[in-house]
N, C-alpha and C positions, 0 to 999 in steps of 0.2 A: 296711522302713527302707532309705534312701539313702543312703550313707557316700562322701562326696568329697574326696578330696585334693586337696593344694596349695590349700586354702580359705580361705587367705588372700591367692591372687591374684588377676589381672586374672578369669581365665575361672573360676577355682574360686569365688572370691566370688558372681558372679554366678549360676552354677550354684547355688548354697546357697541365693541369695536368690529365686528362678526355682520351685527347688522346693519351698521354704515356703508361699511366697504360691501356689501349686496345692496347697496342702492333704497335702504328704507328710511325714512324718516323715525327719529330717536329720539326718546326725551330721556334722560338718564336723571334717577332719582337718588336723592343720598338726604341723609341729616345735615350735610354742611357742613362736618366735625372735621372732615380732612379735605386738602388740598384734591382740585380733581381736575384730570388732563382729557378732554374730550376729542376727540377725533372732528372735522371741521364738520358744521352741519348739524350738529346733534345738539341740541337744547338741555340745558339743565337747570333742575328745578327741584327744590328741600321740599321734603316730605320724610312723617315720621310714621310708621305703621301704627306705631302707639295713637297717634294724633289722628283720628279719621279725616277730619275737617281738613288739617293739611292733605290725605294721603287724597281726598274726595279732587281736592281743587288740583293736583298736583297731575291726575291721569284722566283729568277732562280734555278730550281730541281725543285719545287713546281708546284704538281697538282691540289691543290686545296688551297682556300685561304676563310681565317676568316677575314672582310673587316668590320673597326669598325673607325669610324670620332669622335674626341673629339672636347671640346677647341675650338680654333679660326679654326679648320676644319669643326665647324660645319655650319660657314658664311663666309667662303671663300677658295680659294685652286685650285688648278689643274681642271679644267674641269673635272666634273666625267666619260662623257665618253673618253679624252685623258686618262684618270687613266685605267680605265678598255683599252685600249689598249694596254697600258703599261706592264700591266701585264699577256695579254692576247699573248702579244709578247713573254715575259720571259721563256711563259710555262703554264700559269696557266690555264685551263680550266673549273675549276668549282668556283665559288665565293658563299657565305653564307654571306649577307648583314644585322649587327643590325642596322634598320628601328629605326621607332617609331612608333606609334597608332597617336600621333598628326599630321606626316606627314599628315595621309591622311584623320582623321577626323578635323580638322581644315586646308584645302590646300590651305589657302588665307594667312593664317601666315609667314612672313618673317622670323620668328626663323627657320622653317625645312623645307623651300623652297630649302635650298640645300639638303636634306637628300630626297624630294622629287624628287629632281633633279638625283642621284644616281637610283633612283628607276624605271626611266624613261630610261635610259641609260643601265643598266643592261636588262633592257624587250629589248633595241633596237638592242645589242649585240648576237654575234653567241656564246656566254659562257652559261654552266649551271650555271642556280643560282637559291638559294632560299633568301628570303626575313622575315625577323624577324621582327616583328614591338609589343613589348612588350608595356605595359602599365608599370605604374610606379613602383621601383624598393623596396619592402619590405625594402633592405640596404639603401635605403634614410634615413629611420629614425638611422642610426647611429649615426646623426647631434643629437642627445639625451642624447648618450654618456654622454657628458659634464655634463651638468644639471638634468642628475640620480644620477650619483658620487656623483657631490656635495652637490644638492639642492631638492635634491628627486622629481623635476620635469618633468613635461614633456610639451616644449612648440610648438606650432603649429597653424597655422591659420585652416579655415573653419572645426570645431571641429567633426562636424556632417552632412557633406559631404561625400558620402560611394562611393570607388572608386572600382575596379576588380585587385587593383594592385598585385604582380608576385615576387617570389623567384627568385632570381638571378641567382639560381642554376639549374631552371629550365629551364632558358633561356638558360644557359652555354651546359643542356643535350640536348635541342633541335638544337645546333647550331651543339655539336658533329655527330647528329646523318644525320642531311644533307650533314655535309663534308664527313661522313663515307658513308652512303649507298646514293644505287640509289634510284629513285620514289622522287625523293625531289626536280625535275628539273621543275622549270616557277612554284613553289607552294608559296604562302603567306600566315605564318602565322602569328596570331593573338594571341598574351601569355595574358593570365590575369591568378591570383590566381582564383579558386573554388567557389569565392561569392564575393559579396562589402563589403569593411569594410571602418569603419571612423575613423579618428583617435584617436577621445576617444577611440573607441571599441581597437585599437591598444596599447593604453595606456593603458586599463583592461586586455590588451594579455600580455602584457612585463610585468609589475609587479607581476600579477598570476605567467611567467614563471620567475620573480627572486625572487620569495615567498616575496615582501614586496609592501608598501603602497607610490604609486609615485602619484601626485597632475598635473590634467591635466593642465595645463594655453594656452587658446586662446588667439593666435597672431592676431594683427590686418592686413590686409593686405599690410600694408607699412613696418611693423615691418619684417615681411616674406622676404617682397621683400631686405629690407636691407640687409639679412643676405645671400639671393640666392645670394646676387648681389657679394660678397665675393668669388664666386667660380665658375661665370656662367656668360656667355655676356646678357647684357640686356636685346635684344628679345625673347633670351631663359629663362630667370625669369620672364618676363612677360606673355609670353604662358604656363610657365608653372602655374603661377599661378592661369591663365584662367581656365583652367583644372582641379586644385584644388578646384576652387571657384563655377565654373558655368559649370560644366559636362556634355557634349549635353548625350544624348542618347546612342550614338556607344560607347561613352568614359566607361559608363555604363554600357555595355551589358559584360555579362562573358562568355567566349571563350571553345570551346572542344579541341583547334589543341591540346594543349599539353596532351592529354591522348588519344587522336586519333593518336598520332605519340608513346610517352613514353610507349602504355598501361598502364598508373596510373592514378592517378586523381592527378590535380594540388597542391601543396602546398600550405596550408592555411597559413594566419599569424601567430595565435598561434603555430603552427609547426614550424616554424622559427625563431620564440623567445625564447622558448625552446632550439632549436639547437642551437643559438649565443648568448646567455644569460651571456656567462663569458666573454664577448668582455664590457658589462655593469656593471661589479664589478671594 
């Protein structure tokens, strides 16, 4: 059995639904805070990462685990390695860890000092585990939504800042494909999409794929930080907007793991404006 957290997100949902339909048994884990649509077969079951006790009882059966920190998990909570004992007691013996890229090209950052912390802990652990550390997520720019509908806009700071950011869905196949097979034990990798794109260049991608004429508008970087501040802890809108703004080099570089692991080539933006394009009508 495969026990997934945060399964009722972007990447944990699809993880749930990835591993069904390949024929594994699923327990999909969530707080119970939102409504959740499981695929037939798949078990669900509340658990808090915060909560060990819950997260203990919640990935007993489970041989492997999809291990994903949101929210205020991601600057505080259980000792990551008491967590990985926890579950290493229940049963679980393989963990697939979503990282970041900032963890480890910026490591003096308070925002994912704990996500580095996780990463340090799993290497010092007798568990297999691999380690995801994606670059920024194509479905960020959902936050657009709004102001395509209305205002035939598209706003965003650093216009012409070209980043390697990553399909969702690519991370979700690379996450199945470590919980599924072997060869993926002590490996780290590094998701970016195919090339840099900037967010103009994203903005000529989404309107080409909803055949109409969207108006890019440059955010200033306080105006950014406002709107991150809405749905993100402080330190984590402020490193991310480092990252947005001022890209070191590694942030920059584009990656092979995901067609070294998938056999394909990474998902470009245009490809995934295309395919989500009626989420913007």
């Amino acid at each position: 059995m495969i026990a997934v957290t945060g399964a009722t997100g972007n990447i944990g949902s699809a993880i749930v639904r990835e591993l069904a339909e390949a024929g594994e048994k699923v327990v999909a884990l969530s707080r119970g805070e939102k409504p959740i649509d499981l695929p037939d077969g798949v078990e669900h079951r509340r658990a808090d990462n915060g909560d060990l006790s819950s997260l203990a009882e919640a990935v007993t059966g489970a041989r492997a685990l999809f291990l994903l920190i949101t929210g205020p998990q991601l600057v505080s909570g259980p000792a990551p390695a008491e967590l990985l004992q926890t579950v290493a007691a229940a049963g679980v013996r393989r963990v697939v860890f979503l990282s970041s890229q900032g963890a480890v090209t910026r490591p003096g950052s308070d925002a994912y000092a704990r996500t580095l912390e996780f990463e340090k802990a799993l290497a010092a652990s007798d568990l297999e585990w691999t380690v995801l550390r994606p670059s920024g997520f194509f479905s960020n720019t959902f936050a657009w939504i709004e102001p395509v509908r209305t205002e035939q806009i598209i706003p965003a700071p650093f216009g012409d800042v070209g980043l390697p950011q990553v399909d969702p869905a690519d991370v979700s196949a690379m996450a199945v494909a470590a919980l599924r097979e072997d060869g993926h034990d002590r490996q780290i990798y590094s998701l970016t999409g195919p090339e840099l794109v900037t967010p103009r260049e994203q903005a000529q991608a989404l309107a080409a794929a909803l055949g109409k004429e969207l108006r890019f508008v440059e955010l200033t970087r306080e105006q950014a930080r406002t709107n991150m501040l809405r749905f993100m802890p402080e330190p984590v809108a402020d490193h991310t907007l480092s990252i947005l703004g001022e890209p070191t080099p590694e942030e920059q570089q584009v990656s092979g793991d995901v067609e070294k692991v998938l056999g394909r080539a990474a998902t470009g933006y245009g490809q995934w404006a295309a395919r989500v394009a009626p989420a913007f009508h």
